[in-house]
C-alpha positions in Angstrom: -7.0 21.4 -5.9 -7.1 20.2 -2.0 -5.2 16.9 -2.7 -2.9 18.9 -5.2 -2.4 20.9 -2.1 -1.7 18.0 0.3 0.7 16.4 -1.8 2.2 20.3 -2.7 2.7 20.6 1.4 4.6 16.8 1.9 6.6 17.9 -1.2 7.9 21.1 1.1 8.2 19.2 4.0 10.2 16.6 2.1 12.8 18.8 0.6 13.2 21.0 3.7 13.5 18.4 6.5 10.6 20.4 8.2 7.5 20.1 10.0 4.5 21.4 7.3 0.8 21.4 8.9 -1.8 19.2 6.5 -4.8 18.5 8.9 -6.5 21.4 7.5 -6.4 20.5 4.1 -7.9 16.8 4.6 -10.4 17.7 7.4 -11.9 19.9 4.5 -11.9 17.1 2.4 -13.3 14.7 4.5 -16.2 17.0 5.4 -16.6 17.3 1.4 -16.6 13.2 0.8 -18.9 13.3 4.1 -21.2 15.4 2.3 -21.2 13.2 -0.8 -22.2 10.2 1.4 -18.6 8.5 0.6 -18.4 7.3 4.6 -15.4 5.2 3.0 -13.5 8.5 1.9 -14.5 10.4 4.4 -13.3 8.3 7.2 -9.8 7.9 5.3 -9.2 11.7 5.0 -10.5 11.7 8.8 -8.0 9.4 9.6 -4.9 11.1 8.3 -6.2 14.4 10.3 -6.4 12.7 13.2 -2.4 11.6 12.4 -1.1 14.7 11.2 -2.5 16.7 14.4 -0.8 13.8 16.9 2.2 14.3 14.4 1.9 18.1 14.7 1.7 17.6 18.7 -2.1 18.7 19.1 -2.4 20.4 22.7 -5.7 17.9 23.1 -4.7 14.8 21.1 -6.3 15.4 18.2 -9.5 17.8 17.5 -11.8 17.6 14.6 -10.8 14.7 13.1 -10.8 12.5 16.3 -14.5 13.7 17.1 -15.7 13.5 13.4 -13.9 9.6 13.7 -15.8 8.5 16.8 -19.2 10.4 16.1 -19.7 9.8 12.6 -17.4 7.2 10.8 -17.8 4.4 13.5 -14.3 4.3 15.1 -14.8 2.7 18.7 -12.7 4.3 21.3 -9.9 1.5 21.7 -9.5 1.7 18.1 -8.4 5.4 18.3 -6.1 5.0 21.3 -4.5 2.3 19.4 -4.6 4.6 16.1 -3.1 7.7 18.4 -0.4 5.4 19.7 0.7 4.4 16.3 1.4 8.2 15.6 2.6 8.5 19.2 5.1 6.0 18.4 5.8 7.5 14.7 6.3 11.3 16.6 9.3 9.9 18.7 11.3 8.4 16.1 11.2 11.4 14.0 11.8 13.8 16.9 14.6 11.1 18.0 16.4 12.2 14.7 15.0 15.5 13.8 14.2 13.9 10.2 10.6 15.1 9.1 11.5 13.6 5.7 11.6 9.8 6.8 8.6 7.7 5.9 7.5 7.9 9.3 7.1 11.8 9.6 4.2 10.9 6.7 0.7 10.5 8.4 0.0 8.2 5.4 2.6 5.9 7.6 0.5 6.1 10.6 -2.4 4.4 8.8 0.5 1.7 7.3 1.1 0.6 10.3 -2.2 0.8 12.1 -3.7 -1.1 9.2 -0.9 -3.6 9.7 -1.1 -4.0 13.6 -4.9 -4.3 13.6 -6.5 -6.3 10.4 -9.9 -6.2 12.7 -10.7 -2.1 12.1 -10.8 -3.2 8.0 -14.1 -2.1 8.2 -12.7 1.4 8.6 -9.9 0.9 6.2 -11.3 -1.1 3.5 -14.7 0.6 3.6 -16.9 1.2 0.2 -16.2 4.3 -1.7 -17.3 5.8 -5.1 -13.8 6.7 -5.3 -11.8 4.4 -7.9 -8.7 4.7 -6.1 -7.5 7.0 -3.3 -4.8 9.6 -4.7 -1.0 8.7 -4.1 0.9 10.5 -2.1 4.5 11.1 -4.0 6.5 12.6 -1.6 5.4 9.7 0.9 5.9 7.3 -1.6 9.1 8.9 -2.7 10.4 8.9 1.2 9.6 5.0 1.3 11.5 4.3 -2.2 14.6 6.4 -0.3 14.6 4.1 3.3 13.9 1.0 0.6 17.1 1.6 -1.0 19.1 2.5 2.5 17.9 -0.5 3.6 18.9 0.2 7.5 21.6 -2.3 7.1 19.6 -5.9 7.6 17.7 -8.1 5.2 15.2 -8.4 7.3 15.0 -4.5 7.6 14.7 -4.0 3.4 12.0 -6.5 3.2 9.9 -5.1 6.1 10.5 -1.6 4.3 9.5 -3.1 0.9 6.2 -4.8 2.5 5.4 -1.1 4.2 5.5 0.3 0.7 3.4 -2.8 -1.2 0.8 -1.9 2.2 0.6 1.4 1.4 0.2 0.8 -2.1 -2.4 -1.8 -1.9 -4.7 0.7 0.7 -4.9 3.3 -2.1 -7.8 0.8 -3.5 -11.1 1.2 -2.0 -12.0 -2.1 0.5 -8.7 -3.7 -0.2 -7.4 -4.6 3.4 -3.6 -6.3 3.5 -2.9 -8.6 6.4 0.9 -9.0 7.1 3.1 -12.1 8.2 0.3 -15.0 7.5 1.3 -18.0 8.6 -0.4 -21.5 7.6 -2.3 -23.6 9.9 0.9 -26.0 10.3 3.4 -23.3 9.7 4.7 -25.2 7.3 5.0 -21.6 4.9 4.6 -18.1 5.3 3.0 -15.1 3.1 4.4 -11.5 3.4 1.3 -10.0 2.7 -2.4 -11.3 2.3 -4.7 -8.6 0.2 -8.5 -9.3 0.6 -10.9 -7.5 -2.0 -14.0 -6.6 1.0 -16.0 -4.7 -1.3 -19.7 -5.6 -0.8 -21.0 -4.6 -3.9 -20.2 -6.3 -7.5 -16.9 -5.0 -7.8 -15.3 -6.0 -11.5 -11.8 -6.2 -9.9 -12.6 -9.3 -8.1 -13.8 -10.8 -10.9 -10.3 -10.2 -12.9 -8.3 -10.5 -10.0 -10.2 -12.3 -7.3 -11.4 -11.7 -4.1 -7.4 -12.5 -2.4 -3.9 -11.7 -3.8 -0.9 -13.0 -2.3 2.2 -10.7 -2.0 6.0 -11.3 -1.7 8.4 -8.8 -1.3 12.1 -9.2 -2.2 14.3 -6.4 -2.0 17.5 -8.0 -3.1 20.5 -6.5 -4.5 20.2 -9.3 -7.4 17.5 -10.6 -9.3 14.9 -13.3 -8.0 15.5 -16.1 -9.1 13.3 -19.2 -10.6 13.5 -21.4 -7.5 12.1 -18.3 -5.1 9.3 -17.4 -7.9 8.5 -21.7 -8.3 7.7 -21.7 -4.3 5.5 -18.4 -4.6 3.5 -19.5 -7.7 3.1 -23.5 -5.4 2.0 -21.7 -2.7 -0.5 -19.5 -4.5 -1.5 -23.0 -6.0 -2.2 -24.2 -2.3 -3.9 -21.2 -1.0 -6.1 -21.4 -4.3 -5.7 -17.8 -5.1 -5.8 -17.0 -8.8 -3.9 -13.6 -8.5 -0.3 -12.9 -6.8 2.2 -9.7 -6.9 5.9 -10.4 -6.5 7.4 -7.0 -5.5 11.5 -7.4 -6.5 13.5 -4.4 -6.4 16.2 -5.7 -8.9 13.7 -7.9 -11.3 13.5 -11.2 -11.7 15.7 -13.7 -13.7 14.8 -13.4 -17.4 13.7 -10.6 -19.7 10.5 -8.9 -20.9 11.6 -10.3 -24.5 12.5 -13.6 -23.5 10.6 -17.0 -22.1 13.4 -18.4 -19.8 14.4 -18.7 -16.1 11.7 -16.9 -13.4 9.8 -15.4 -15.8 9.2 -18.8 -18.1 7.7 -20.7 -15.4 5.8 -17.3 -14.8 4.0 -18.0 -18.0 3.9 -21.9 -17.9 2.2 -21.7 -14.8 -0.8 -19.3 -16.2 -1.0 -21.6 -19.4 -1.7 -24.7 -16.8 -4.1 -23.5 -14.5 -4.6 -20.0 -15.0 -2.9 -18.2 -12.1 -1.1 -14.9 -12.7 1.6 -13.6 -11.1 3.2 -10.1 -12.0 6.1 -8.7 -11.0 6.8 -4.9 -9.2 10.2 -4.0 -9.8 12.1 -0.7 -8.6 11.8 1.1 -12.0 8.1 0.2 -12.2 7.6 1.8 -8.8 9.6 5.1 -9.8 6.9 5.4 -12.6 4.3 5.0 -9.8 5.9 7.7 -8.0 6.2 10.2 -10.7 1.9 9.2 -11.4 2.5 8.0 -14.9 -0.3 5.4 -13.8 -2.4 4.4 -11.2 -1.4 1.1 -9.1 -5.3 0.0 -9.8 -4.6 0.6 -13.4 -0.9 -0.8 -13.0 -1.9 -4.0 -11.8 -5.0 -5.0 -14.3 -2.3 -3.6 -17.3 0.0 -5.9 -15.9 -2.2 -8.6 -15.6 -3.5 -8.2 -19.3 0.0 -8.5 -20.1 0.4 -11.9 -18.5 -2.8 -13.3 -20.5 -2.3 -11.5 -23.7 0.9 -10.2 -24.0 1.8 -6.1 -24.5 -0.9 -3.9 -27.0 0.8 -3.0 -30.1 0.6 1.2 -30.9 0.9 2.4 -33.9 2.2 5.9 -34.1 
């Protein structure tokens, strides 16, 4: 009922452009996970407290969720001024426009980008939990989809939206921690997006997917094409990682129903040595958005699909 009612509240504030006051509703709920002895939970509910109150303009910087994130959940001091300048910096842009529906009026972005500008406070991001997957946000996610396909007029600007979205996407999971812009030891290549799996317990999604997944994002007006998804499946063959996620807002070359172009070599490549690559296209994340899956379940389905093809149903 609480997360119905966070999600109910960025829904209102979506459609009418307005300010809507959340920290209530996940202080609450961190206190509950708290309770539980979910430290991972608790400290991510904590966290978007702390953003919607600098979002909201708290008269003090923040109140119970800043105290219950230094006291309890093991955030150092420089971490939260660094956390608190993120939102800072997220406040002014929306009060430069007015826009409080723009990805950035979200306090789910606030912990995008602070997970993105510092990888080192994973252990407060990609902490254990006994939840299976933190719950989606829609009108966030929905808000991302919108600036994805505006595009703010540069290349460079869609695929940095796109890589915010596959972030936020990939946090939802419980010890998963993405690390943005990796660069090889000779920059001879680059990865959007580096996922590691931190979970110190036995953790059956490592085990299908490993304990790294490489992302690309490519939000191009046409499909991807074989040469773009031939470099990404070499350089998960360099990096050794068995799992990879291509997002591509317009597809890839080939169809579902037909081995040629991007998505033969796709196959070929799991046939020689076992790697899988899936791809994330805009239609798939529209399903995401209106929760006819999971993204945990979404990626081992599409997975599956890669080593055994599509179930059968009968009706």
């Amino acid at each position: 009922m609480l997360i119905n009612a966070w999600n109910e509240f960025g829904k209102i504030q979506r459609e009418e452009g307005r300010r809507i006051y959340h920290a209530g509703i996940s202080m609450y709920l961190s206190r509950m996970y708290l309770g539980l002895n979910d430290t991972g939970a608790a400290t991510r509910w904590a966290l978007l407290t702390q953003a919607d109150d600098i979002l909201g303009q708290h008269s003090k910087g923040g109140g119970a969720g800043s105290k219950m994130l230094l006291t309890i959940l093991g955030m150092a001091e420089d971490e939260l001024s660094d956390f608190n300048s993120v939102a800072s910096d997220n406040l002014n842009r929306v009060l430069k426009g007015g826009d409080w529906c723009k990805p950035e009026a979200f306090a789910e972005d606030v912990i995008v980008r602070f997970a993105l500008s510092r990888p080192e406070a994973s252990h407060l991001l990609a902490a254990n939990s006994a939840v299976s997957e933190y719950p989606l946000s829609s009108p966030y996610l929905a808000s991302l989809l919108h600036a994805v396909d505006s595009g703010f007029g540069t290349t460079k600007g869609k695929g940095d939206l796109l890589e915010d979205l596959a972030t936020y996407l990939f946090l939802l999971i419980p010890s998963f921690s993405p690390r943005r812009n990796v660069k090889d030891i000779f920059d001879t290549f680059e990865t959007d997006i580096v996922v590691r799996n931190l979970s110190t317990s036995a953790d059956p999604l490592a085990e299908i997917l490993g304990r790294h997944i490489l992302v690309e994002c490519k939000n191009w007006k046409d499909p991807v094409g074989v040469s773009d998804v031939g470099y990404f499946l070499y350089r998960m063959r360099l990096t050794h990682v068995a799992f990879g996620v291509i997002f591509a807002a317009n597809d890839i070359t080939g169809s579902s129903t037909e081995e040629k172009a991007a998505r033969s070599i796709i196959r070929k490549a799991f046939h020689e040595d076992g790697s899988i690559c899936v791809i994330i296209n805009k239609s798939d994340l529209e399903d995401l958005q209106s929760k006819s899956s999971s993204f945990k379940s979404f990626l081992l389905e599409k997975a599956e699909q890669v080593r055994f093809g599509k179930a059968l149903y009968s009706s």
